[in-house]
N, C-alpha and C positions, 0 to 999 in steps of 0.2 A: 537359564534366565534369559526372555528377550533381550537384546539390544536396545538402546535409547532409540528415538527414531534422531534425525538431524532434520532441520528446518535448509531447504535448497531455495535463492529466490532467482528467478531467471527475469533478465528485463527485455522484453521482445521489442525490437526496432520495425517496423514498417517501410521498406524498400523499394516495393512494387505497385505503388499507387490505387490500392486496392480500398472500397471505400470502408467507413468504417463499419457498417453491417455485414459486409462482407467477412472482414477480419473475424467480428463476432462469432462469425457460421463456421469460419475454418478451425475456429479453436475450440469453439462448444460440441461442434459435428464431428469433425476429424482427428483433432489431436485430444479433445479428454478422453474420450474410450480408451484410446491407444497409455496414456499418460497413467490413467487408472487402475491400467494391467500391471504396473509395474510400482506404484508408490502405496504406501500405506494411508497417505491421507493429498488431498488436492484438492488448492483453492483458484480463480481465475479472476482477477480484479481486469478490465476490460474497456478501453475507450471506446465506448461504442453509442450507438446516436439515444441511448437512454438516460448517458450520460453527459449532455451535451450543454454542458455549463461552463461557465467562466471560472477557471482557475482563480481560490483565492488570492494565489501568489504569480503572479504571471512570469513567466522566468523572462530574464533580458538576456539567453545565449543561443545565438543561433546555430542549431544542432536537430539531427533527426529527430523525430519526435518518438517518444515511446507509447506501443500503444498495446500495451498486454504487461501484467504482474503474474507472475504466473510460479506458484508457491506450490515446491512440494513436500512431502518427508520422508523419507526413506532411511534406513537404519545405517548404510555404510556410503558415507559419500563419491567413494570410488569406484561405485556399479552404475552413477546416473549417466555414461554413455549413452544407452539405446534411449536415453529421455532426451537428454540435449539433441539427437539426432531426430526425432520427432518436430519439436521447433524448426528445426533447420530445413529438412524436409518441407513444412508449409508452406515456406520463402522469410521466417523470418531471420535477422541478424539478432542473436541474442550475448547477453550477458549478464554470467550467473555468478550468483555469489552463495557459502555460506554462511550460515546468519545464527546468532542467538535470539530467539523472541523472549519478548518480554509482555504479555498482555496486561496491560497496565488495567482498561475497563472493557470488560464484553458486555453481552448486550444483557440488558437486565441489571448490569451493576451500578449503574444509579437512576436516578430519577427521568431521564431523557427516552429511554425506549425501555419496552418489556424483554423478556426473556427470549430469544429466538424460539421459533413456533414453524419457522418453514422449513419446507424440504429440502435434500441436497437435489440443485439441480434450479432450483427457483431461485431469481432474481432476488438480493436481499433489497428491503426497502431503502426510499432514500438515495445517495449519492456517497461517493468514498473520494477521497483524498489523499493522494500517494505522490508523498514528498521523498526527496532523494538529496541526501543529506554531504555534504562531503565535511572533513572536519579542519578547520583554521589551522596556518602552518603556527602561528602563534601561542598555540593552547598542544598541550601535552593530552597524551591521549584519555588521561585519568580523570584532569579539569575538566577538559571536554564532557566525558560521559556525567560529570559529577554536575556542571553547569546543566546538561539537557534532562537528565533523570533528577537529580534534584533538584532544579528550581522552574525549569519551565513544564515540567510534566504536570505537578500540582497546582502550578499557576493556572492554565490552561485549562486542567479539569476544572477548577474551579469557578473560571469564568466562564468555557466555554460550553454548549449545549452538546458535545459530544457524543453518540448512544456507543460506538467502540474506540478503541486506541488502542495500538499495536504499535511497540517498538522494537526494531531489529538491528541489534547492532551486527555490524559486519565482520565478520571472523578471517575472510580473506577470499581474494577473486580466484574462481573457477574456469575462466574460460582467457582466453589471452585478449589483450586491449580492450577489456573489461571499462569502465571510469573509476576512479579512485571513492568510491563511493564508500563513507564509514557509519552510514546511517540509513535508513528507509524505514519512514512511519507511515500506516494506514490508520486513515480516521475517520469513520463513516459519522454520519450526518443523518437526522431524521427527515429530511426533505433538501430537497434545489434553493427552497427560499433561506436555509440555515445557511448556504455557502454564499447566494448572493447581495444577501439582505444583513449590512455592515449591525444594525439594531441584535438582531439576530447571532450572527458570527463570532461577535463579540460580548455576548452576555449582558446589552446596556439596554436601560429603559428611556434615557435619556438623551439629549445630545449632550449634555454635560459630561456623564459617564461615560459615554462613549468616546470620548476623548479621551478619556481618564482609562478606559481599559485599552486603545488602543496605544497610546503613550505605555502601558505599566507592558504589554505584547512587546513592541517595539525595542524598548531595553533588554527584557528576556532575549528575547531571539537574536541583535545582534552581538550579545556577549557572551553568544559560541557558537554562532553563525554569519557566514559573509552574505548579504544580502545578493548582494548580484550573484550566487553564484548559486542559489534554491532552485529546485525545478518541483513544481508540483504540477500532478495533471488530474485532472475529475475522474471519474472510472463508474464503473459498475460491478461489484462485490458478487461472484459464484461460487458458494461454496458445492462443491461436486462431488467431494468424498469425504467426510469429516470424520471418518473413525467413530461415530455415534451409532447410533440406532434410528438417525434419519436415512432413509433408503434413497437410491438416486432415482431421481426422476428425469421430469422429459427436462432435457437441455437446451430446449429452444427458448 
């Protein structure tokens, strides 16, 4: 019987001043071939100048900025050595964690986007959202997942225009002085103007509603989340190896 695969997420820091196209080229050129040899499936969410929006949530901590998600699967978590040492190799500082995913909505699963139709290897449309969660010393681990999966997931989809959502909870850090991270969700977006455009973001036609769904937002999220303490960054979504029958294409 195969092995399950495991969900590996690595968070790449950026160190060496390098711009963010550049970053793009080292990770789509260099390290996914390399990446690809060795996992069963690879995704690369990527601050890169495609994605070059304002964070819905703008973090207030000043701290390296992360500039790579970088997702893989592999059946035995204690083989991903020659992987984490491919990161490191490019020059980035990384910190990986294992995760449970949860795909809450993929693409096609409601009304906001179709079915994926592209290939591995092309830019998915739109913009993604990759929030890095940590959990309240206040809230036991069980609240916590119980507050963020049950009551802001449904909230959320419901109001927000979302075409995916991915939630990962974190099973424990892999690499040392990792951050205490117990969450990272990705949420891609049908376009730049969903993430900038407050009408849009938040599901309102009105200013009246808009208030009214940022207010009902607002409660959700701080009653199992510390505000100052979110970092979300904008990205751009590569899937590169999806264990499908989409073939990998050019990665540029």
């Amino acid at each position: 019987m195969t092995a399950a695969l495991r969900k590996l997420i690595y968070l790449c820091y950026e160190l060496d001043g390098r711009t963010k196209e550049q970053t793009r080229r080292v990770l789509l050129d260099d390290c996914a071939p390399e990446l690809s040899a060795g996992t069963a499936r690879l995704q690369m969410n990527i601050d890169d100048p495609l994605a070059d929006v304002r964070s819905p949530a703008p973090s207030l901590l000043r701290e390296a900025p992360v500039r790579a998600q970088v997702n893989l699967w592999i059946e035995d978590p204690e083989t991903r050595w020659p992987l984490e040492d491919v990161l490191r190799r490019a020059g980035f500082q990384i910190a990986g964690y294992l995760v449970d995913e949860h795909v809450y909505t993929d693409y096609g699963g409601n009304r906001h986007a179709e079915p994926r139709d592209w290939p591995d290897g092309e830019r998915s449309p739109g913009v993604l959202a990759v929030t890095l969660m940590e959990r309240p010393k206040r809230l036991s681990k069980e609240e916590w997942i119980s507050r963020w999966h049950g009551r802001q997931s449904p909230m959320s989809e419901a109001m927000q225009p979302r075409s995916r959502y991915v939630r990962n909870v974190i099973e424990r850090a892999l690499t040392p002085a990792a951050a205490p991270f117990e969450g990272i969700v990705e949420e891609a977006w049908p376009s730049m103007r969903h993430v900038t455009n407050p009408f849009l973001f938040y599901g309102a036609n009105s200013p009246w509603e808009l208030a009214r769904n940022m207010a009902t937002m607002l409660r959700s999220v701080t009653s199992f989340l510390d505000l100052g303490r979110i970092r979300t960054v904008t990205m751009s979504e590569y899937f590169l190896q999806s264990g499908s029958d989409k073939s990998v294409g050019d990665l540029g």
